[in-house]
C-alpha positions as CSV (number, residue, x, y, z in Angstrom):
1,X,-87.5,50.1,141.4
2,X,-84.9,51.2,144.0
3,X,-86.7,52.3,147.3
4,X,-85.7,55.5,149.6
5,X,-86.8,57.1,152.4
6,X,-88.9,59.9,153.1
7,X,-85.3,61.7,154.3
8,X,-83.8,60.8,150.9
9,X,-87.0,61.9,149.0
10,X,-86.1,65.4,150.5
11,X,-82.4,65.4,149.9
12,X,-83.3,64.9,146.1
13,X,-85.9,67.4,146.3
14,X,-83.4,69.5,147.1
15,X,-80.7,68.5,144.4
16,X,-83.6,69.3,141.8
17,X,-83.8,72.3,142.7
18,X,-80.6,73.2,142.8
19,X,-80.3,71.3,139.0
20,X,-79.5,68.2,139.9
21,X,-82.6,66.5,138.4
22,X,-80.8,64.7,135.5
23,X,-78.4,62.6,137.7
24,X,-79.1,59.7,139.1
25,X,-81.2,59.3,142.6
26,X,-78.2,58.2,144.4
27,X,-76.0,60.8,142.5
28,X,-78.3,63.7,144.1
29,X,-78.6,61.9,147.8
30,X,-74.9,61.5,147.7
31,X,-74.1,65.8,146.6
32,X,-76.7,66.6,149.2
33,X,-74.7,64.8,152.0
34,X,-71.6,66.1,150.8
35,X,-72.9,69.9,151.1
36,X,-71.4,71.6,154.1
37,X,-73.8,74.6,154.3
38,X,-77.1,74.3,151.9
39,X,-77.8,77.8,152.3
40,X,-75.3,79.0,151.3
41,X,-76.1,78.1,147.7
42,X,-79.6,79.0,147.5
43,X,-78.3,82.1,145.5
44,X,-77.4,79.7,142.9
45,X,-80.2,77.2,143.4
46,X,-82.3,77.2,139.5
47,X,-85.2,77.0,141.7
48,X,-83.9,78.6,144.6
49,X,-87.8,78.9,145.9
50,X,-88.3,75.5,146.4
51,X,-84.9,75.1,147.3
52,X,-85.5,77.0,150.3
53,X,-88.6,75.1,151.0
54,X,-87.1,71.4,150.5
55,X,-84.0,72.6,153.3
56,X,-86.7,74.1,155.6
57,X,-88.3,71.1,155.5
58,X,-85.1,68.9,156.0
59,X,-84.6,70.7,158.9
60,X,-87.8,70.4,160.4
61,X,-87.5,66.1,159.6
62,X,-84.3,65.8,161.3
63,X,-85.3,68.2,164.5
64,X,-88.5,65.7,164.6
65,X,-90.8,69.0,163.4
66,X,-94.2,67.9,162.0
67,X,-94.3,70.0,158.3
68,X,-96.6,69.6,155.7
69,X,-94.2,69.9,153.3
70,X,-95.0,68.7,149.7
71,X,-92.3,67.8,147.0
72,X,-93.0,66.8,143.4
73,X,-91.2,64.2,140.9
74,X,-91.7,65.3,137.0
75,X,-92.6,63.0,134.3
76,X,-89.5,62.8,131.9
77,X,-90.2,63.6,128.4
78,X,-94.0,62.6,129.4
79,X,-95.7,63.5,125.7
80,X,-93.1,60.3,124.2
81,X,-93.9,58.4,127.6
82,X,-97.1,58.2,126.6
83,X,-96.6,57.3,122.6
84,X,-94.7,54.8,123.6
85,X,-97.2,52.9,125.9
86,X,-99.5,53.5,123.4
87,X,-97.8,51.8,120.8
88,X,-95.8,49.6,122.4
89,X,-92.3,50.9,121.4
90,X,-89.2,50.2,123.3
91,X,-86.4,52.5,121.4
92,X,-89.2,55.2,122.6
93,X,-89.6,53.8,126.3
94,X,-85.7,53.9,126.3
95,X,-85.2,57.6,125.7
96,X,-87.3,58.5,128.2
97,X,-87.0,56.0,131.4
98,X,-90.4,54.1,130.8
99,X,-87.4,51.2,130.5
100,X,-84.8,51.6,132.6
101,X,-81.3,51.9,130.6
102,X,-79.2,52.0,133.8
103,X,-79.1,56.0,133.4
104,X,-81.3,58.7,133.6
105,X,-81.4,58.8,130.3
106,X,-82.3,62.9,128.5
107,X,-84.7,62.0,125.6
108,X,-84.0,65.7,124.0
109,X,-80.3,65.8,125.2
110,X,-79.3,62.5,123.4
111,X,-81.4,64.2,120.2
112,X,-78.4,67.0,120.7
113,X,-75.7,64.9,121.4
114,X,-76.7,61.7,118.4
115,X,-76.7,65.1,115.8
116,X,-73.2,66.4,117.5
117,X,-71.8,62.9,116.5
118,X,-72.6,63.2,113.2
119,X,-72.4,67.1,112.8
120,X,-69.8,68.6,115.6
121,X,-69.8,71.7,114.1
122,X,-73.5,72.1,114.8
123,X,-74.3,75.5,116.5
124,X,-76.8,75.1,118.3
125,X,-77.9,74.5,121.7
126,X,-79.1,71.6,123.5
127,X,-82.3,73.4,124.6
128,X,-82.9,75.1,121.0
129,X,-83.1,71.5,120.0
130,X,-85.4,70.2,123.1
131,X,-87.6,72.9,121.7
132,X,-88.4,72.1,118.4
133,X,-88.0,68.1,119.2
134,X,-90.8,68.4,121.7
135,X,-93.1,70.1,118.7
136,X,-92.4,67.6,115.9
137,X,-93.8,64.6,118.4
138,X,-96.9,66.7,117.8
139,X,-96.6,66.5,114.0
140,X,-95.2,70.1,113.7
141,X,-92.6,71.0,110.1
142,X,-93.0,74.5,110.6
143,X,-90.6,74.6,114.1
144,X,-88.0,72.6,112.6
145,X,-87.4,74.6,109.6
146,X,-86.8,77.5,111.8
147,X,-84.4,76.6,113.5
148,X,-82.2,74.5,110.8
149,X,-83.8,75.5,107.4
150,X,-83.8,73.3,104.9
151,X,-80.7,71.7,104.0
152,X,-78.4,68.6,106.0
153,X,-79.1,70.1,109.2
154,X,-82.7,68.9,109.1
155,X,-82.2,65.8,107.1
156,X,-80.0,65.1,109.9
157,X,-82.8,66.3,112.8
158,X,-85.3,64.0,111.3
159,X,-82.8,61.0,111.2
160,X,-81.9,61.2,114.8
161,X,-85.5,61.6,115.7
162,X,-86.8,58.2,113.9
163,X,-84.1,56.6,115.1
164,X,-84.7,57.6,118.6
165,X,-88.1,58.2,118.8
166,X,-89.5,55.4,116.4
167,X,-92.7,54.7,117.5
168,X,-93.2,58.3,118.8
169,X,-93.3,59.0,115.4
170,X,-95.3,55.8,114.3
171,X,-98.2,57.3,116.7
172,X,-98.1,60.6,115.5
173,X,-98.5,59.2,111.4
174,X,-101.2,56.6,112.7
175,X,-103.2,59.6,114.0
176,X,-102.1,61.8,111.0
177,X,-103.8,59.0,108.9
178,X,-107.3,58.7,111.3
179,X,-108.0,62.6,110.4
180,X,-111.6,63.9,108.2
181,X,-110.5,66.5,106.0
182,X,-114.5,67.5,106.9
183,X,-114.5,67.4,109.9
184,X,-115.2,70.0,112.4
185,X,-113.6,68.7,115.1
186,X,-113.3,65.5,116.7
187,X,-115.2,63.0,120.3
188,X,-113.2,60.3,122.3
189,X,-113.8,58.3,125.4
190,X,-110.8,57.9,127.9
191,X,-111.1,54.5,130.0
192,X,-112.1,56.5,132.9
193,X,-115.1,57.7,131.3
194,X,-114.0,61.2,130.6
195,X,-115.3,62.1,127.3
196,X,-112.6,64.6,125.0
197,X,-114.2,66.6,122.7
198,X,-111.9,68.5,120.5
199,X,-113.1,71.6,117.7
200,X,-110.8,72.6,114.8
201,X,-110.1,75.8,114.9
202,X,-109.2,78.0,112.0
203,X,-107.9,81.5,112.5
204,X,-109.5,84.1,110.0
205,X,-109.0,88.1,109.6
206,X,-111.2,90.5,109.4
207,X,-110.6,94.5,108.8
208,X,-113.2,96.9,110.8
209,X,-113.2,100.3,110.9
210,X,-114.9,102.3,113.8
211,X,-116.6,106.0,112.8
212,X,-115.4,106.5,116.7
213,X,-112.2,106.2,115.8
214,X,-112.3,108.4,112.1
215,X,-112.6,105.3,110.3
216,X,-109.3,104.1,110.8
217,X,-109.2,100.3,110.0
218,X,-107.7,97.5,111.8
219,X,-107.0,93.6,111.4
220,X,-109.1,91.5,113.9
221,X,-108.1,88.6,114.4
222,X,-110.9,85.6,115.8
223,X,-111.0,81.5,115.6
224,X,-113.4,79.8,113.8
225,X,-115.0,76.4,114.3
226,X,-114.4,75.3,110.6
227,X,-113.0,72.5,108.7
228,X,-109.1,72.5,107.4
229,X,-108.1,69.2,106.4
230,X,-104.3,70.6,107.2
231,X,-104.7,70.4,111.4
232,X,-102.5,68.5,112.8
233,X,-103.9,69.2,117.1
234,X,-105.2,66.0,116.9
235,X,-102.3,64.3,117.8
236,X,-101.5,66.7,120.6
237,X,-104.8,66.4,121.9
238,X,-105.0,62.6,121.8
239,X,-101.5,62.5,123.9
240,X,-102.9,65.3,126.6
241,X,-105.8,63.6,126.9
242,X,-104.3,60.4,128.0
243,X,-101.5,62.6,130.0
244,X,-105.2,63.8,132.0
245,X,-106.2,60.2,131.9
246,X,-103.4,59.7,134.3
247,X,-103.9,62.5,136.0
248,X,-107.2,61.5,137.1
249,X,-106.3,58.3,137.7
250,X,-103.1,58.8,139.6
251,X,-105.4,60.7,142.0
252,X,-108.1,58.2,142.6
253,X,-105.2,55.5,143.0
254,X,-103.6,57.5,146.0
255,X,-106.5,59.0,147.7
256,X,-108.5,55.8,147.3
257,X,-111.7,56.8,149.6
258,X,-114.4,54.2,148.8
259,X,-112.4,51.8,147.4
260,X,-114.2,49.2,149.7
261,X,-117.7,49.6,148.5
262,X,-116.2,49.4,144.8
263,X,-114.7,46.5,145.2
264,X,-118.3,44.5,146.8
265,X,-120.1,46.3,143.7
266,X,-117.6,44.6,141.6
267,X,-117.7,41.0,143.3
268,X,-121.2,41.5,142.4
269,X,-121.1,42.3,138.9
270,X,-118.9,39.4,138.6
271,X,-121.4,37.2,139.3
272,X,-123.4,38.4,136.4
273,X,-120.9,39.4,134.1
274,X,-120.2,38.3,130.5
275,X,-116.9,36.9,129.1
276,X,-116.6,39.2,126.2
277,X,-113.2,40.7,125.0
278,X,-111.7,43.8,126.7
279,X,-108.2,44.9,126.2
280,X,-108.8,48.6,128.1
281,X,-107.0,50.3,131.1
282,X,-108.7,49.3,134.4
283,X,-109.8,52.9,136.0
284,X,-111.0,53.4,139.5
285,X,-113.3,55.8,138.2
286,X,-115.1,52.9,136.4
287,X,-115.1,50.8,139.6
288,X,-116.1,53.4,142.2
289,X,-119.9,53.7,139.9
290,X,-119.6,50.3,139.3
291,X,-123.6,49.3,139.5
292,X,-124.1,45.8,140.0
293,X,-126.6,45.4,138.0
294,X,-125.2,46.8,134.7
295,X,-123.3,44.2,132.3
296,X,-119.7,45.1,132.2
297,X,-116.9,42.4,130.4
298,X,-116.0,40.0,133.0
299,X,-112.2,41.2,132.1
300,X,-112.2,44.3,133.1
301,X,-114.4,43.3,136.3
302,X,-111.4,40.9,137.1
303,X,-109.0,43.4,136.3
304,X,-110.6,46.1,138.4
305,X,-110.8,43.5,141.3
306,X,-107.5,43.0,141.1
307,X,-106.5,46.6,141.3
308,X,-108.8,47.6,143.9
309,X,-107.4,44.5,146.2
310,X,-104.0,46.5,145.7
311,X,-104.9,49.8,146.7
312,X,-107.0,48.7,149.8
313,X,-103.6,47.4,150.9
314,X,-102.2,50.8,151.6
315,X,-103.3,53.9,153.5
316,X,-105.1,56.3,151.4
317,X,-103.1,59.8,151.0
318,X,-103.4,63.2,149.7
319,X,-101.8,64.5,146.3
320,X,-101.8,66.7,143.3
321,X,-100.6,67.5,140.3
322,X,-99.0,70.3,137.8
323,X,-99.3,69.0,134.4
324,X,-96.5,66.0,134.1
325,X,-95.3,67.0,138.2
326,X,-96.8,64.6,140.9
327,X,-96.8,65.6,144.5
328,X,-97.5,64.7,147.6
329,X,-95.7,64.4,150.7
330,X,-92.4,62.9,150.8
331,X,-93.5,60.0,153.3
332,X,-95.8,58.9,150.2
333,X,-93.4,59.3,147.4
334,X,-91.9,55.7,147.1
335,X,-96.3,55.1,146.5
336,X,-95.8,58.1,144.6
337,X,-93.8,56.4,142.3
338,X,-95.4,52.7,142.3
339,X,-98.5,54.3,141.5
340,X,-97.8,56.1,138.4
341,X,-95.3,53.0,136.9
342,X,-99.1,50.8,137.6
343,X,-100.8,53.3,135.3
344,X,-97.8,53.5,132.8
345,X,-98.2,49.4,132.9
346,X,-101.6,49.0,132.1
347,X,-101.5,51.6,129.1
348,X,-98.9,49.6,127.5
349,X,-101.1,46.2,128.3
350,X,-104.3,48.1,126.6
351,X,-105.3,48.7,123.2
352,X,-106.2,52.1,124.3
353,X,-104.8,54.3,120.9
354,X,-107.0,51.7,119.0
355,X,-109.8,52.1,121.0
356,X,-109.4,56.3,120.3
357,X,-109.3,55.5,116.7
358,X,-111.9,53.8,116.2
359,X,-113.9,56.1,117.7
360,X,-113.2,59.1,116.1
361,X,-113.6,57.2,112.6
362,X,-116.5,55.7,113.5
363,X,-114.4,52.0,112.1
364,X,-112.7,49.2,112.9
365,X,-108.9,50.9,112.1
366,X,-106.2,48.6,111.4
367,X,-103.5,49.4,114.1
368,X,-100.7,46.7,115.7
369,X,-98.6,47.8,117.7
370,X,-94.9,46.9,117.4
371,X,-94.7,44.8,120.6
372,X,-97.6,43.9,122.8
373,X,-95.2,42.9,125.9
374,X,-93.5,46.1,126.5
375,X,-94.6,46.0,130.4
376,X,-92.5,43.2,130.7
377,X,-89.6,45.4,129.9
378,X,-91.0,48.1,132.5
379,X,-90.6,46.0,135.8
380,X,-87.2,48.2,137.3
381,X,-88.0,51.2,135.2
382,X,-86.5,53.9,138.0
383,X,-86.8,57.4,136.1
384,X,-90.1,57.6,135.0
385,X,-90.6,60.4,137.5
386,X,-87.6,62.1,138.4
């Protein structure tokens, strides 16, 4: 992973803003320094909000003006991120920078661009087809047909997508295949301890007439908690939950406050610890109420040891988040960045979409993963945030 300084991090602050986000780091820096008045193209900035935010602050850097200025870097494509951690597939990892391809590579564009190949005549946009890709991770046919109806259009979607998204799609049908055509909804445990718990909702009508209103009826429209083996927001859900998984834990990684005391209630467990088999994702959470005296797999106690020995060796800082868009302030945005590839890396090391799966069928489900080294592909990965 290339490094920059907290000047740079603002420079390509400002080049997203202004648009720039799918070039590459050194693309932006390099526009930025080229620009002979920035604000003089606020006006055409597609943010031009923060825009003028990231040039204030540049300003204030340079004149040596304390600001508390806070940029963000966005997951790319962070729903297929995740799938492919999950499952271990590199094509995936690929199309959206969890591997690093020597480009900042646009999972959705290069869905566009692989059917243009094929189909030139298509006529449709890039974003029309970002639109409906991103729904079809989550198992959605209805989105698709829309927009290309049935015919060579989407034989040709669907084509590009498994070849592109391969395991995406793997995850999705894995997940597909876990569902209870019974059930009412559905309980998992993410490795921080967060427990998701999902209903299946059904939308019914009723008609109601008011005497108030002379009788005249109306459709009501209302959700019901209720079986429908057709659902498909399990495999939506699974992926957001892990995307809040990170979340949590990309917040207890940077703003480590009693990481310390964790890591002497660890050394003590260890001492006490069996050696039983644990293929999880080592969470702060799980090592800040660490209690000594509770069995946990000596793995994970090793694993958490390790982490916390990490974090201690860096200042603690503040942060948050929007959904897939991490910030914090662009002193800490190199950490920023190391951070969220350590989560990423210890996803694709876990058995974590087993571990879901089992526990929402209540069985041992049969699930391999395509490879189980995919982390060692990860080292330079550069655009996971961008």
């Amino acid at each position: 992973m290339n490094k920059y300084t907290p000047l740079q991090y603002i420079k390509i602050a400002v080049a997203n803003a202004m648009g720039l986000d799918k070039t590459l780091f050194e693309e932006r820096i390099e526009w930025f320094d080229k620009q002979e008045c920035l604000w003089e193209l606020a006006v055409t900035a597609d943010e031009p909000y923060q825009y003028v935010k990231a040039v204030y602050a540049y300003e204030d850097a340079i004149n040596g003006i304390p600001t508390g200025y806070a940029m963000g870097l966005d997951a790319t494509s962070s729903g297929a991120q995740i799938m492919s951690l999950l499952i271990g597939c590199e094509t995936t990892a690929k199309q959206c920078n969890v591997i690093n391809t020597g480009k900042r590579e646009n999972a959705y564009d290069n869905i566009y661009q692989g059917m243009k190949q094929t189909m030139p005549e298509l006529d449709y946009t890039a974003k029309e087809i970002k639109n409906v890709g991103m729904t079809v991770l989550y198992a959605s046919k209805a989105e698709p047909k829309k927009l290309f109806g049935v015919g060579d259009e989407l034989e040709l979607f669907y084509a590009v997508m498994g070849d592109k998204f391969t395991g995406a799609l793997e995850v999705m049908a894995d997940i597909l295949a876990c569902r209870d055509a019974k059930a009412l909804g559905y309980k998992w445990t993410l490795p921080d301890g967060h427990t998701s718990n999902t209903e299946i909702s059904v939308t019914q009508e009723a008609v109601i007439s008011v005497p108030e209103l002379d009788d005249i009826p109306f459709t009501h429209l209302y959700s019901e908690n209720k079986a429908n083996k057709y659902s498909v927001a399990i495999v939506a859900n699974i992926v957001h939950s892990v995307d809040g998984f990170i979340t949590r834990e990309f917040n207890l990684r940077t703003n480590h406050k009693g990481t310390q005391q964790a890591l002497e209630n660890v050394q003590e467990a260890m001492l006490y610890a069996p050696d039983l088999a644990w293929e999880g994702v080592p969470s702060i959470s799980r090592a800040l109420n660490c209690n000594p005296t509770t069995l946990y797999p000596l793995k994970e106690l090793k694993a958490l040891k390790s982490l916390l020995e990490s974090l201690i060796k860096y200042p603690a800082f503040e942060t948050y988040v929007v959904h897939d868009k991490f910030f914090s302030s662009p002193v800490h945005m190199q950490r920023v960045r190391e951070v969220i590839h350590g989560i990423y890396v210890d996803i694709a090391n876990s058995n974590l979409l087993s571990e879901i799966l089992n526990e929402i069928t209540g069985e041992d489900v049969e699930f391999t993963k395509i490879t189980q080294d995919l982390s060692t592909h990860m080292t330079d990965a550069e655009y996971i945030l961008s």
